[in-house]
SEMAR-858349 format. One record per residue (C-alpha): residue number from 1; x, y, z. Coordinates in nm, 3 decimals, decimal comma. Layout:
REM residues N
PT; NUM; X; Y; Z;
...
REM end
This chain:
REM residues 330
PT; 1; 0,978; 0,187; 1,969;
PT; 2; 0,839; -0,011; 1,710;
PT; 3; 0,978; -0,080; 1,344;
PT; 4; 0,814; 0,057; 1,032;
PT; 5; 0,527; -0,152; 0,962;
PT; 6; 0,522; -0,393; 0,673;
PT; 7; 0,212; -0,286; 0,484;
PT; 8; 0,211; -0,466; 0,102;
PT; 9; 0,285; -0,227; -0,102;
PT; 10; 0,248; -0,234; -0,484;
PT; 11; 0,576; -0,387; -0,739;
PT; 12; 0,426; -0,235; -1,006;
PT; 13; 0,190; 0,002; -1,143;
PT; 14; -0,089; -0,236; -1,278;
PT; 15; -0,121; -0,400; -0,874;
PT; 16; -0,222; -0,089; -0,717;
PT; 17; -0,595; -0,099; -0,685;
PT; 18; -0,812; 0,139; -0,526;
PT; 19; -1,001; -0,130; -0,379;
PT; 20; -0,680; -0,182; -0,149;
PT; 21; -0,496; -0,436; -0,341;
PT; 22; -0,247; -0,626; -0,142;
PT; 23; 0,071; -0,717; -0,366;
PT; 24; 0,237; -0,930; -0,134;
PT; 25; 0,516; -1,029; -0,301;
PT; 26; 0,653; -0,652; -0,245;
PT; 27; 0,732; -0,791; 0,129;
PT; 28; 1,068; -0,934; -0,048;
PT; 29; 1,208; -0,569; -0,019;
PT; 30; 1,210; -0,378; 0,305;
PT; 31; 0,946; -0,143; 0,351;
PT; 32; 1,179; 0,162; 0,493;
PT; 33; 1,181; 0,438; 0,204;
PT; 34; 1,461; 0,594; 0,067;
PT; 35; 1,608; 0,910; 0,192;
PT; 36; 1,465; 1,097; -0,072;
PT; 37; 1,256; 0,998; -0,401;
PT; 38; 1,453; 0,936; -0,701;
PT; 39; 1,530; 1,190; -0,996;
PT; 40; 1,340; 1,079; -1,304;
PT; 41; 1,637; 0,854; -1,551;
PT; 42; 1,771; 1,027; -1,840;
PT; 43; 1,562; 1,046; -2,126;
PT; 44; 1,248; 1,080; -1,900;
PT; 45; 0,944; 1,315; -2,047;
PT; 46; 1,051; 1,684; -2,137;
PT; 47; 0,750; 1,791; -2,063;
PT; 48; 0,755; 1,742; -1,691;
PT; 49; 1,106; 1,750; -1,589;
PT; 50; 1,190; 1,683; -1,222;
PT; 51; 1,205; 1,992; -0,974;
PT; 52; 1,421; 2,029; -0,688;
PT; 53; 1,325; 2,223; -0,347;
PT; 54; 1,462; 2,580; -0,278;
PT; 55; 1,756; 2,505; -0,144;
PT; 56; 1,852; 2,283; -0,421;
PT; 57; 1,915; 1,954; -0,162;
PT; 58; 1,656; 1,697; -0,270;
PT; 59; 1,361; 1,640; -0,574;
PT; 60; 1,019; 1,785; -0,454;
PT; 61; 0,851; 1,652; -0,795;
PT; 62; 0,976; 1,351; -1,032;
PT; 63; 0,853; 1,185; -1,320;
PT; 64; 0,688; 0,885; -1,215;
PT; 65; 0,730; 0,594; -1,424;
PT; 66; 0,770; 0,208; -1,429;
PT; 67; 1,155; 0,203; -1,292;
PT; 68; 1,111; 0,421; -1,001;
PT; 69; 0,674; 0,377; -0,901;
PT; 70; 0,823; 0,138; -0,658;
PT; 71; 1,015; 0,406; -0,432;
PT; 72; 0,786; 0,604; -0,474;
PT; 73; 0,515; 0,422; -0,331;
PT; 74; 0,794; 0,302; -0,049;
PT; 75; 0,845; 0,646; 0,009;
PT; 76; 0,487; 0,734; 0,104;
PT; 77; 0,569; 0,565; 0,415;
PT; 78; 0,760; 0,871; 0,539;
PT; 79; 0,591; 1,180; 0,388;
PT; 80; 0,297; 1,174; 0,140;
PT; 81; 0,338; 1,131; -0,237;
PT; 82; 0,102; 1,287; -0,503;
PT; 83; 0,087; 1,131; -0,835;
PT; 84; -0,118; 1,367; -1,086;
PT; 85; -0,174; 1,197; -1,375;
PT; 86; -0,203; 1,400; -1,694;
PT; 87; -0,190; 1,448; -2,060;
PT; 88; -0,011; 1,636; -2,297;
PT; 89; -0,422; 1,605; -2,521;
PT; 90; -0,640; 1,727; -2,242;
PT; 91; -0,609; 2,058; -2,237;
PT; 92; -0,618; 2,112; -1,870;
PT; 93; -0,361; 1,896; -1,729;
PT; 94; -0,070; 2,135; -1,775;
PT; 95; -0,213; 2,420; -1,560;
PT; 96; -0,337; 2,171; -1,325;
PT; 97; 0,006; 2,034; -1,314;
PT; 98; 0,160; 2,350; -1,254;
PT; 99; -0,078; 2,439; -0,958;
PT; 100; -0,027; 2,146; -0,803;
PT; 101; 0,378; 2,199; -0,817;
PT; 102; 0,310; 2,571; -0,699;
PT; 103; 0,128; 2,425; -0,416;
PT; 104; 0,357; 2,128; -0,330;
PT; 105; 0,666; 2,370; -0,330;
PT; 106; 0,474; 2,558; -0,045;
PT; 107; 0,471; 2,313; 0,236;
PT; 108; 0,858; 2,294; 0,246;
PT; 109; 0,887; 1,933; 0,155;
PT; 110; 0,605; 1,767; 0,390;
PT; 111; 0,499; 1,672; 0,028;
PT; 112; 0,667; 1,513; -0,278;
PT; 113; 0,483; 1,563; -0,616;
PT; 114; 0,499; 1,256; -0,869;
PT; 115; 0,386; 1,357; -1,247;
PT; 116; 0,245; 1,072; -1,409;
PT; 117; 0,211; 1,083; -1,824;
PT; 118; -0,065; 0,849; -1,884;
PT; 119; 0,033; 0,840; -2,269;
PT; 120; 0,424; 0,751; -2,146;
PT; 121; 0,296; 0,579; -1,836;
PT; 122; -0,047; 0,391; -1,893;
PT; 123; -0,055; 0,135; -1,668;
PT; 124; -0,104; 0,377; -1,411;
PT; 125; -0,406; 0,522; -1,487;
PT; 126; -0,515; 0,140; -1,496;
PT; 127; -0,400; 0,081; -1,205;
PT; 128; -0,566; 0,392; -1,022;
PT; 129; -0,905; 0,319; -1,189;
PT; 130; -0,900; 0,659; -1,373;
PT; 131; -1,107; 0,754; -1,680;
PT; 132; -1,011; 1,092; -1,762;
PT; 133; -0,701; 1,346; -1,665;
PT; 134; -0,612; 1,563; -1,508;
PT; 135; -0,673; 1,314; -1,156;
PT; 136; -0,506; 1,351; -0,810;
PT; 137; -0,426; 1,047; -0,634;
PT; 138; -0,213; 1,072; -0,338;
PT; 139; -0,055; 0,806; -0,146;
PT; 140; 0,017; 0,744; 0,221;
PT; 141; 0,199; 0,408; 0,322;
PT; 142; 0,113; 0,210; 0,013;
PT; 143; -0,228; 0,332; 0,000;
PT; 144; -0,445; 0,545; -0,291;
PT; 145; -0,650; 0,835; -0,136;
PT; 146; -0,866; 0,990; -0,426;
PT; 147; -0,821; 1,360; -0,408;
PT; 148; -1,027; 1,522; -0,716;
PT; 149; -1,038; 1,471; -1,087;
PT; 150; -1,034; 1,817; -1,370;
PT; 151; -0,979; 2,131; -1,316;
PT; 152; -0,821; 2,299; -0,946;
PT; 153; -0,663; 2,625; -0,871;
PT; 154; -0,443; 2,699; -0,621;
PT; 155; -0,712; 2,734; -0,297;
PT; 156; -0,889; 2,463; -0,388;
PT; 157; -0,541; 2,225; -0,395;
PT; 158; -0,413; 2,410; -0,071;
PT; 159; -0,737; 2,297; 0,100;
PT; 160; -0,686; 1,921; -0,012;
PT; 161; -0,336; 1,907; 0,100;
PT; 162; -0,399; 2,073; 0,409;
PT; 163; -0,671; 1,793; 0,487;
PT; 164; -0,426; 1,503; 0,272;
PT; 165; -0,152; 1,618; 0,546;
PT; 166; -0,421; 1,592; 0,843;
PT; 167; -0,443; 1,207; 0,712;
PT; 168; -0,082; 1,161; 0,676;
PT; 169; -0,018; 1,275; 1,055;
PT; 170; -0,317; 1,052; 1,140;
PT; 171; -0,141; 0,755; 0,976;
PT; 172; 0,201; 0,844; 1,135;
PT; 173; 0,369; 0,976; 0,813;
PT; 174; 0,497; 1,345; 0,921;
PT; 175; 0,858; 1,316; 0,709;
PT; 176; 0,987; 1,592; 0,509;
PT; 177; 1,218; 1,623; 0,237;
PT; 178; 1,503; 1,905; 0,220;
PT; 179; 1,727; 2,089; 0,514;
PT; 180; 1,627; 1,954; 0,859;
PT; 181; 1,453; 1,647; 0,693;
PT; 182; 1,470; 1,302; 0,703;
PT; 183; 1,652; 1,324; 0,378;
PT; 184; 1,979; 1,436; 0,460;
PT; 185; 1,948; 1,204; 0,759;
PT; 186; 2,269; 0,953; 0,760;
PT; 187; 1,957; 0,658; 0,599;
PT; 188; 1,676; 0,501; 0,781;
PT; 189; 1,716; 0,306; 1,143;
PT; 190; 1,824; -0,041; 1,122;
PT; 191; 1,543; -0,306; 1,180;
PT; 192; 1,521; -0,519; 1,465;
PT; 193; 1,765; -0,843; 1,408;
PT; 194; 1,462; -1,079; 1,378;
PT; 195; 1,276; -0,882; 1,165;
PT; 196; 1,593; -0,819; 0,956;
PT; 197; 1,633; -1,197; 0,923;
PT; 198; 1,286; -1,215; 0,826;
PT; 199; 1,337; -0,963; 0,558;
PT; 200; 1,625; -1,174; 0,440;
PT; 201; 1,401; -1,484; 0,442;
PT; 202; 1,122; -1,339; 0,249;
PT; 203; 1,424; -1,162; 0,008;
PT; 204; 1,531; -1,587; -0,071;
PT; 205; 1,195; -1,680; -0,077;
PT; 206; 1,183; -1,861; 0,240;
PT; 207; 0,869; -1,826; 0,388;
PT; 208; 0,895; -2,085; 0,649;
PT; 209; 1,224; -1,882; 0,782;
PT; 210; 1,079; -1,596; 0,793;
PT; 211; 0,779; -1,734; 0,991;
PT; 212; 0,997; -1,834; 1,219;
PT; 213; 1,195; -1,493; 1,297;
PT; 214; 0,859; -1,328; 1,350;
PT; 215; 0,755; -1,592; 1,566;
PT; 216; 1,076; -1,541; 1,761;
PT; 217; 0,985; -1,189; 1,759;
PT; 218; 0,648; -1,230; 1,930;
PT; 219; 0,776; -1,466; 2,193;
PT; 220; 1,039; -1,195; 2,322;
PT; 221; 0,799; -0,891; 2,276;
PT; 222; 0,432; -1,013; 2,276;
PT; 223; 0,272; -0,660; 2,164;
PT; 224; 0,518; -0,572; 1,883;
PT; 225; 0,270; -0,477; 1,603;
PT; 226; 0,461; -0,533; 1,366;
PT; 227; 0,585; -0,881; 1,385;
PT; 228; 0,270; -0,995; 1,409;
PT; 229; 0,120; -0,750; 1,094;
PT; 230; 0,447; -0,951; 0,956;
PT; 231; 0,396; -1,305; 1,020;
PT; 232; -0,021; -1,294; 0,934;
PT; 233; 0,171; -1,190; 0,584;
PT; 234; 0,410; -1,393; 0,510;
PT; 235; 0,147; -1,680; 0,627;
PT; 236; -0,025; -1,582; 0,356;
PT; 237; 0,208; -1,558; 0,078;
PT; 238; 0,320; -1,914; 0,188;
PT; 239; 0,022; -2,066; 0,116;
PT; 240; -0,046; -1,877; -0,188;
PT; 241; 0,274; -1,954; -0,353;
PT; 242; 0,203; -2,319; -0,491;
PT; 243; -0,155; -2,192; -0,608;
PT; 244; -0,157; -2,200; -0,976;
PT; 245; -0,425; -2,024; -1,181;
PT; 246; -0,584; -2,367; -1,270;
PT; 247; -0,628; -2,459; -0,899;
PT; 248; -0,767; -2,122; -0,818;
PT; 249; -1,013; -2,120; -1,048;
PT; 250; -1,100; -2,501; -0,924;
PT; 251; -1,080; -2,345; -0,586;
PT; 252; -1,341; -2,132; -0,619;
PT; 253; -1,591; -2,293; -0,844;
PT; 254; -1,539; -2,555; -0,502;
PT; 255; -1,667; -2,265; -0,268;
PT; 256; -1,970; -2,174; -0,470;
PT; 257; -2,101; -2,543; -0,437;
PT; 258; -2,016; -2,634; -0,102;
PT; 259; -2,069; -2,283; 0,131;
PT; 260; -1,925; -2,475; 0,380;
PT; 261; -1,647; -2,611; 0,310;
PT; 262; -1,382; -2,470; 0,578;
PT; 263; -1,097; -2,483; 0,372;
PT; 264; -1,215; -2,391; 0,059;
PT; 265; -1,349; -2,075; 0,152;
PT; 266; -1,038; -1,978; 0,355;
PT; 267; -0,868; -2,059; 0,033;
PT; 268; -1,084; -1,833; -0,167;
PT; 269; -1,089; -1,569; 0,120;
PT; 270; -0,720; -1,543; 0,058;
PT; 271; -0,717; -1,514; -0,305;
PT; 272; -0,979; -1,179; -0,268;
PT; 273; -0,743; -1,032; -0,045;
PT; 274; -0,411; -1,082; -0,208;
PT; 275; -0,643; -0,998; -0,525;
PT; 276; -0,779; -0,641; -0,337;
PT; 277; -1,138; -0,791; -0,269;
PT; 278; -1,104; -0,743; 0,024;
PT; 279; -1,491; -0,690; 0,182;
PT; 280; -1,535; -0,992; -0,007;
PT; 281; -1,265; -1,175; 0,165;
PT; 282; -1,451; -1,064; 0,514;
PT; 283; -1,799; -1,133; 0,446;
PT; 284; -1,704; -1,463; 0,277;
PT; 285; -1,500; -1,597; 0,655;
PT; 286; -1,823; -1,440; 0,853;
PT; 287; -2,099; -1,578; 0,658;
PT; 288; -1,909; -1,902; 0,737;
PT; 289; -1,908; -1,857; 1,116;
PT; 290; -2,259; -1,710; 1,120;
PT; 291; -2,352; -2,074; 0,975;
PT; 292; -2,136; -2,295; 1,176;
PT; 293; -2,054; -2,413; 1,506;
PT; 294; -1,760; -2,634; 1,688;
PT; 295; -1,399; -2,629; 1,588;
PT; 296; -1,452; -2,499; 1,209;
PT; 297; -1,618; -2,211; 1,302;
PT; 298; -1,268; -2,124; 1,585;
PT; 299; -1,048; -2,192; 1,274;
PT; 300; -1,202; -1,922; 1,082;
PT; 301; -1,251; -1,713; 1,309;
PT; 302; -0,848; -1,709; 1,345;
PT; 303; -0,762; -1,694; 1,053;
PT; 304; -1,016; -1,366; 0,992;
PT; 305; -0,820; -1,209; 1,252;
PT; 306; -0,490; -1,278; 1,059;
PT; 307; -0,657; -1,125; 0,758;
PT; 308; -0,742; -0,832; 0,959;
PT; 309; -0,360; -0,802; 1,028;
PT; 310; -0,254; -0,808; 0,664;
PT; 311; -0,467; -0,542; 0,565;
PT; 312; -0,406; -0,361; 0,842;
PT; 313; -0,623; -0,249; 1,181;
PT; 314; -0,658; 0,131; 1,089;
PT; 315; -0,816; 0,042; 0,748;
PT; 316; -1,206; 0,079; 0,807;
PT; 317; -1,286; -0,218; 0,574;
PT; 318; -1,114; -0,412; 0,866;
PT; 319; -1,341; -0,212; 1,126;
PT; 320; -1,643; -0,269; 0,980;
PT; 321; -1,571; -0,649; 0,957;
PT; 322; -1,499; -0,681; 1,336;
PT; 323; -1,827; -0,542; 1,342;
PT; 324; -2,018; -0,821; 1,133;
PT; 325; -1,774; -1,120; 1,330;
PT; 326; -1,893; -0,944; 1,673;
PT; 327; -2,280; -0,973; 1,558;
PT; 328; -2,300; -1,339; 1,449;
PT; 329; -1,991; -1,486; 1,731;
PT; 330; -2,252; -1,276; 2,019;
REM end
């Protein structure tokens, strides 16, 4: 059995981008959630206090906010997590924010609720791309699924949950929270020694080490998924790492002159998808193979399929590219 996967997920509020932003340097923490989501801290908003399940064993709605967005998003790896953003001056957001609890608190914690204050909390409705409240953004293994924006009642949230869970099983996230649940579990499985080590590389901020676990990992199981999702990653963050602002601005005024220049539009290619871009990452590595030939054109062609591995093969963006490289490679 495989390992949980090591999808980026965001550090912070302001990373997460609907366009799929990657935040890589959330691969320094392991991506297994905790058993359950955290209680909002002391001190947290009055006006949406955290709620706890019926049998009292574990939060089924928090307070989302800068300290604990992290686990949050973390914890969408096991069992999906709904941030409503809302506001104490639009008039709607408190019934919506009470029919979305109602309707959370029915599905026997398959679903954990996160209320977002955008006046307490801004950088989240940033970071979602919202422009008014009340908005319902859910979250399934580090990424944003747009659910609907104003007013709901109860049917119409039951319907989007019932289709949000659909996704979630889809996806492999089928967790719950509360007796019977992964929650009172004794924690989540151990990971594999080599990609343990690798963790502990990327947690020092030694790329090269970690590299070289998931390498390790390949050669003794060629198909594990996630060692290779793993090293494509932490390739990437290693070559990022000593790319100042100045040289990636340099870097890309270089691939607007010269269209084919190999490693200048790999370079760029990798800023767009650390950056979220991440169509433009694709097209940029397949308009370069559609236009050249010999070596060059192998080289990108392997490192698009690396790319394909940090975003992830399930994510259609990704489909849709192996689409484009299979029309100009045949």
């Amino acid at each position: 059995m495989s390992s949980p996967g090591y999808r980026p997920t965001p550090a912070a509020a302001s990373q997460l981008n609907l366009r799929g932003a990657v935040d890589l340097s959330t691969l320094r923490r392991p991506a297994s959630p905790p058993a359950s989501p955290p209680a909002a801290p002391p001190g947290g908003t009055a006006a949406a206090p955290p709620a706890t399940d019926d049998a009292g064993t574990a939060p089924l709605r928090v307070d989302a906010n800068e300290s604990n967005f992290q686990d949050l998003v973390q914890l969408s790896a096991q069992i999906p997590v709904l941030f409503l953003l809302w506001s104490r001056y639009a008039p709607e957001s408190p019934a919506v924010l009470d029919a979305v609890e109602r309707v959370v608190l029915t599905y026997g914690g398959r679903l954990v609720l996160a209320a977002a204050d955008v006046d307490a909390f801004p950088q989240l409705a940033q970071a979602f791309q919202v422009d008014a409240v009340p908005t319902a953004v859910a979250v399934i293994k580090g990424q944003p699924v747009p659910l609907f924006q104003g007013p709901a009642d109860d049917a119409q949230i039951g319907s989007l949950m019932e289709e949000l869970l659909k996704v979630a099983a889809a996806n492999g996230v089928t967790g719950t929270i509360g007796d019977g649940g992964p929650a009172q579990d004794a924690g989540p499985a151990p990971l594999p020694p080599l990609h343990q080590a690798a963790i502990d590389a990327i947690e020092a901020g030694d790329y090269a080490a970690a590299a070289a676990a998931y390498k390790q990992a390949l050669l003794d199981q060629p198909a594990d998924a996630d060692a290779k999702a793993g090293l494509a990653q932490v390739e990437l963050m290693a070559r990022l790492e000593s790319l100042s602002a100045r040289a990636a601005e340099s870097l890309r005024e270089l691939a607007a002159t010269e269209p084919d220049n190999l490693e200048a539009q790999l370079g760029v290619a990798d800023l767009d998808v650390s950056g979220g871009h991440i169509e433009d990452a694709f097209n940029r590595i397949i308009s370069f193979i559609g236009r050249n030939f010999g070596p060059e054109r192998d080289t990108a062609r392997i490192r698009l399929l690396e790319l394909f591995e940090v975003v992830g093969s399930s994510d259609e963006r990704v489909a849709k590219a192996r689409h484009g490289l299979a029309r100009v490679l045949f």
